[in-house]
N, C-alpha and C positions, 0 to 999 in steps of 0.2 A: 596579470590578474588571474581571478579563477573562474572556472566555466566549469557546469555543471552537463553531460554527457549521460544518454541512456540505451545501455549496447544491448537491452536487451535482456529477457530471463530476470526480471525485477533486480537488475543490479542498478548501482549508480554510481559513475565516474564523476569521481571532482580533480578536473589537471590544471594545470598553469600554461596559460596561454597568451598571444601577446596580447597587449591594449590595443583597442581599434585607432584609425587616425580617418575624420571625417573627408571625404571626398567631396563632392560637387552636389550639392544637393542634400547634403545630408549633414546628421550631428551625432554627436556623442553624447551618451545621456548616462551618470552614477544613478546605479541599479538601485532605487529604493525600497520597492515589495514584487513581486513576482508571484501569483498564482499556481496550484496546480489546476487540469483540466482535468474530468472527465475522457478526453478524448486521448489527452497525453499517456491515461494508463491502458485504454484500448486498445491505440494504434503502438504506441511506441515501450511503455515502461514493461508493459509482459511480454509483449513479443511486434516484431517490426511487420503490423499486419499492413499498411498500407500501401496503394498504390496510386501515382496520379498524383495529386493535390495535398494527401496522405502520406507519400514516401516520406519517411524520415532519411536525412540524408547524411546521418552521424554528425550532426552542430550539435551547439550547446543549445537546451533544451530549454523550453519553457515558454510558451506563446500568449502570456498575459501579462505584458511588462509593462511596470510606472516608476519615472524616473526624474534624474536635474536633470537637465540639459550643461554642460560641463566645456561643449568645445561645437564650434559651429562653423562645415565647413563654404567652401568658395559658392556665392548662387544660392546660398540661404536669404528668404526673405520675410519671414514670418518668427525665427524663433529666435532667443536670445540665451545667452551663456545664465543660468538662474532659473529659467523656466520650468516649473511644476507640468513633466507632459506624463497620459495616457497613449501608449501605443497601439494603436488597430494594427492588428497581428499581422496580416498581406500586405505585402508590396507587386502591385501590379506594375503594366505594360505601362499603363497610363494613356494608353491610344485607343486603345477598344471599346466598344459600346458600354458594357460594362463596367468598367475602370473610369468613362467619362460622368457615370452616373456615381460615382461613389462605391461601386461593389468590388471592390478590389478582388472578394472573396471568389468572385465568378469567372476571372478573369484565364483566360488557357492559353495563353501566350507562354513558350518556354520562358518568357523572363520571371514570370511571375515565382513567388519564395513568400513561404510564409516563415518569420521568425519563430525557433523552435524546430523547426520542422526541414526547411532548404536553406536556411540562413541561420546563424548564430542566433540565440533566445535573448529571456530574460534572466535565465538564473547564471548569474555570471556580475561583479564588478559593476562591468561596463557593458553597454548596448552600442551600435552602429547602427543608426536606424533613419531612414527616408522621412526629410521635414515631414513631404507627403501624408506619412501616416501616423503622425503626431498632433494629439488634441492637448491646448493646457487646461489644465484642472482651474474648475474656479476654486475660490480660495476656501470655501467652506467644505471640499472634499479633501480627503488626505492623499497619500500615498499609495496604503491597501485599499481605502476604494476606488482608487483608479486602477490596478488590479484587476481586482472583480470586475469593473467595465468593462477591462479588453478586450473581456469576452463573453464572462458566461451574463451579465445584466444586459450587454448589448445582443446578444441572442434573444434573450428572453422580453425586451422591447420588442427587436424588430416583430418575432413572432405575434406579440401583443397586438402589433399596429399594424400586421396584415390583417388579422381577424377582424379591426374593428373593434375592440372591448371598448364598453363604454360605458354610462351609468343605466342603461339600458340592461343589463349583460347578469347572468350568473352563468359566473367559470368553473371547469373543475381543471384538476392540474394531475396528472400521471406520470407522478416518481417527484418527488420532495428533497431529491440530492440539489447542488447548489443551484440549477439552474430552474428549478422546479420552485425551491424559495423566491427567489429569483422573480418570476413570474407572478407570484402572488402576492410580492408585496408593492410590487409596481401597478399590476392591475387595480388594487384596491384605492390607489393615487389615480389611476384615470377611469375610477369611478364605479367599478365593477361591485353589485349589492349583496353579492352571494362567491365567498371562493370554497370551492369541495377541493378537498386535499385526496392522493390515493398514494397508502407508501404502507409497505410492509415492516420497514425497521424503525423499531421503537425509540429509537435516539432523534432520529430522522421526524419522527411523525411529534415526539414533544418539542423539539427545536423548531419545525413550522407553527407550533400553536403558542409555544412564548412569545416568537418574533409579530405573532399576528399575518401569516403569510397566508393563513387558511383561517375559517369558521369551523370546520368539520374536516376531520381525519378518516377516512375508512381505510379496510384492512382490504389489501386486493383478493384475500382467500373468500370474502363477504360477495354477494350479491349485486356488486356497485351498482347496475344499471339500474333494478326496483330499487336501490336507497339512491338514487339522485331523484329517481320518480317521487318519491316521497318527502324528499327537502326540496324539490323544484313544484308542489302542488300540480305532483303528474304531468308538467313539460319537459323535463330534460333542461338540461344545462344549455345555454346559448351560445357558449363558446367551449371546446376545449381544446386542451396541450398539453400532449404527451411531449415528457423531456427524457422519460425511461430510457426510449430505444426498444423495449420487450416487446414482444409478438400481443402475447397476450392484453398490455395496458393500451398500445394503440387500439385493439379491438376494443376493449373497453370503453376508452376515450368516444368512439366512433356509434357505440352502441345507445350510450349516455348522454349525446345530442339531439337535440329537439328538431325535428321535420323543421327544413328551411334553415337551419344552423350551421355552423361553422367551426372546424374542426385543424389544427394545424400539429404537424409533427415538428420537432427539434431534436430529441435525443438522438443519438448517432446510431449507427448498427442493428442488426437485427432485420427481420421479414416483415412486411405486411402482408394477410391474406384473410379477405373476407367474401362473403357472396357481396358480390355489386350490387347488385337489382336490389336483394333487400338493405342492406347497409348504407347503400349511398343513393343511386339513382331513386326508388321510389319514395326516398326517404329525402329527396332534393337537398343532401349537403353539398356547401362546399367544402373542398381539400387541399391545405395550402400544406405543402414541404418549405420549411423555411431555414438556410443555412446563412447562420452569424448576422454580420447586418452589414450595412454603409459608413463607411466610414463621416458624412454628415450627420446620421442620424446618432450613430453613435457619439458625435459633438451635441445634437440634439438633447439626446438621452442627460451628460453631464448637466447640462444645463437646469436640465429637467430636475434630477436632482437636487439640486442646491437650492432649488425655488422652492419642493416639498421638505425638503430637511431630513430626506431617505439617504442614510447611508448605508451603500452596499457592505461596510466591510464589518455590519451587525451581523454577517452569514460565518464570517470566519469564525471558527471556534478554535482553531490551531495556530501559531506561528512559531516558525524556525528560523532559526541566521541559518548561511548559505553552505557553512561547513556541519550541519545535520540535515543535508538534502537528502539521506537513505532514510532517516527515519521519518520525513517529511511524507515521503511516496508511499514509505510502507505503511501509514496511520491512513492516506489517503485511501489507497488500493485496499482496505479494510470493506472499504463502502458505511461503515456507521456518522463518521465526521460530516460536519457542513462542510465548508470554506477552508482550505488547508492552505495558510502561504508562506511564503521564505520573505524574510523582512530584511533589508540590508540597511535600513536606517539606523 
């Protein structure tokens, strides 16, 4: 089969490598669509910045994979040869406190491997992947939106459902790349009256207001904090979430919140540095950091799905079979695209 490989200096290896054979617990799934992330071009596709959790460990690449299920092996008890699955990217210990709650994501046992990343991906043929971290798609999601789930809609719930968003709630969202969409078109499904968008590229900022992801677009070189003052009738936004990563849109995010509000970061990288006293403590916010999700809730999330008739893979605006995965990275690493994925159906 072929596996797609990223050594590094935005190159991309595609080699021939063998077929996986399911072990004990596990299946083999034909690669249907596969994601790019955000995090894939940070940490691994420009330069191998990671460590920990992070290390790239030179697999084949791609940690948003949705697949058949094709071969199922000994102590399988949930999945069948046919199965339409969404992969939650970690495979944990499965003994940790952590890993018992569903967070594979949290999990610091050397066993633990995120595919992509410590384990073979998705852009490749074939997958080898832990029943464990296999959800099936109900039948009104495709391929590529189970994709998009694996990672960046399931980030962008969990983030949603620590805050609490509710029909209570005006959001603002800081950075409108996919996970930023992402967040506001799910918030507006669990009820959110008001979403303020902040995205400086223009492709980015009319792709969140086609799909309906936002009400209002600002420009981060603008004033944000006095214009949420004056689309929020001088409270501030109730929730927000930054998915940037920048220094500056968390500040913002943070500034743009109303006394007693509630504020969550997602985007990866980057610093935060504000005055406490005034920014947070007399300002009584909370501050949730929130990375990826559960692997239950991201079963949650599909479901969730299928009941509103939101399909994630409206963010995609690119697709590539798996022999243009150079041109896939380089259109994504652009930063103007939504949703960039390799479709193997």
């Amino acid at each position: 089969m072929r596996g797609v490989y990223l050594p590094g200096g935005r190159q991309v290896d595609t080699r021939d490598v063998t077929d996986p054979t399911p072990g004990h617990g596990q299946v083999v799934l034909a690669m249907r669509a596969s994601t790019i992330c955000g995090s894939d071009l940070r940490a691994i596709y420009r330069e191998h910045l990671g460590t920990g959790p992070e290390a790239y460990q030179g697999v084949v690449a791609g940690h948003e994979p949705c697949g058949e299920v094709v071969a199922v092996g000994p102590g399988c008890r949930r999945l069948a040869v046919g199965d339409r699955v969404v992969v939650y990217h970690i495979a944990g210990c499965g003994q940790c406190a952590d890993c018992r709650a569903g967070y594979f994501i949290s999990c610091t046992s050397p066993q633990r491997a995120a595919y992509g990343w410590q384990r073979d991906g998705g852009h490749a043929d074939f997958l080898l992947a832990e029943e464990s971290t296999c959800i099936v798609l109900p039948d009104e999601l495709d391929f590529v939106d189970g994709a998009c789930i694996a990672c960046g809609f399931g980030t962008a719930y969990e983030a949603l459902v620590r805050a609490q968003v509710s029909g209570r709630d005006a959001l603002l969202v800081t950075g409108l790349g996919p996970v930023g969409l992402a967040a506001g078109l799910i918030a507006r499904r669990m009820g959110a009256h008001t979403i303020v968008g902040v995205e400086g590229n223009a492709d980015r900022q009319r792709l969140a207001s086609e799909l309906g992801a936002v009400d209002v677009v600002l420009n981060p070189d603008a004033d944000v904090p006095s214009a949420v003052l004056e689309l929020t009738g001088g409270r501030g936004v109730d929730v927000a979430l930054d998915a940037s990563g920048a220094a500056a849109a968390r500040a913002t995010a943070v500034e743009s919140t109303r006394r007693w509000g509630r504020c969550v970061f997602v985007g990866e990288g980057g610093r935060f540095e504000v005055d406490a006293s005034h920014a947070l403590i007399h300002r009584q916010l909370t501050l949730h950091g929130s990375w990826v999700t559960s692997v239950g809730r991201m079963a949650e999330l599909t479901t969730l799905l299928a009941q509103w008739g939101l399909r994630p893979s409206m963010t995609v605006t690119d697709r590539f079979p798996l022999d243009r995965a150079t041109d896939a990275y380089a259109l994504a690493d652009a930063g103007g695209a939504g949703k960039v994925a390799i479709v193997m159906e």
